[in-house]
C-alpha positions as CSV (number, residue, x, y, z in Angstrom):
1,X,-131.9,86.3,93.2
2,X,-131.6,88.4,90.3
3,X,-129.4,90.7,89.8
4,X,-130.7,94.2,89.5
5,X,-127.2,96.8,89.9
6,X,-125.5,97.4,86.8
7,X,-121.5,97.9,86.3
8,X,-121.5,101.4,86.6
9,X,-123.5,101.7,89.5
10,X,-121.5,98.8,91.3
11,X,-118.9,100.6,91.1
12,X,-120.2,104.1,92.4
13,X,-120.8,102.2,95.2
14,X,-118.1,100.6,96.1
15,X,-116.3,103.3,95.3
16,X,-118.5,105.5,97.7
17,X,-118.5,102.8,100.9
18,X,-114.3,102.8,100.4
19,X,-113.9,106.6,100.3
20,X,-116.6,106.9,103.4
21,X,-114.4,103.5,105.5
22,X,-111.0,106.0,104.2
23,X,-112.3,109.4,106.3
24,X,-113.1,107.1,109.0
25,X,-109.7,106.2,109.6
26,X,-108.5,109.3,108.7
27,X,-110.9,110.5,111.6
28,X,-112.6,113.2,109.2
29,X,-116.0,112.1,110.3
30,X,-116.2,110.8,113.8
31,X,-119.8,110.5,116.3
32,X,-122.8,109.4,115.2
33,X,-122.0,110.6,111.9
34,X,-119.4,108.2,111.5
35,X,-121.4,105.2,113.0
36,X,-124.6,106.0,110.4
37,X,-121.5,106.7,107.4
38,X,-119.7,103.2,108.2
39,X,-123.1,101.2,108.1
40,X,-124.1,102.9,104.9
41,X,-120.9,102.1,103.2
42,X,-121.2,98.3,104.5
43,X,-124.6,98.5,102.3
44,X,-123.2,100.1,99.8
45,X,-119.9,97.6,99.7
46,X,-122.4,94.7,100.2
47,X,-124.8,95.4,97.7
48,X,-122.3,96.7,95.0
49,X,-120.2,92.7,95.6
50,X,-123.8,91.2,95.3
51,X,-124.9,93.2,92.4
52,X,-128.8,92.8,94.5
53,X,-130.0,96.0,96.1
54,X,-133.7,94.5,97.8
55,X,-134.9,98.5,97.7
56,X,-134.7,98.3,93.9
57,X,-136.6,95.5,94.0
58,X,-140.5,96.9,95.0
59,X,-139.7,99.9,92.2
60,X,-138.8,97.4,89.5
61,X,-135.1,99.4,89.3
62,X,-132.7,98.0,87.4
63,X,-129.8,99.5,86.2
64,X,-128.7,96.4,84.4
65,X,-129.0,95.0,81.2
């Protein structure tokens, strides 16, 4: 796959899934919240490592060179 994330926003996201995982375990979110939060920063992590996000993909978003 081609990549499609550029540095900047590969790091915003990382950034953003680590500071969500951090008020997990500091038990500032808990519930449902918490559950939707955590799965949204696994994206986030996940897509940031991989530099692919598949829902840039259909808009022809790249933030790339």
């Amino acid at each position: 796959m081609k990549t499609n994330v550029g540095t900047i926003d590969r790091v915003i996201r990382i950034l953003v899934g680590l500071v969500i995982i951090g008020l997990y375990f500091l038990n500032v979110i808990t519930g449902t919240l918490a559950i939707v939060l955590l799965v949204l920063a696994g994206v986030f992590i996940v897509t940031g490592l991989f530099r692919v996000c598949p829902l840039y993909m259909p808009f022809g978003i790249k933030t790339c060179k």
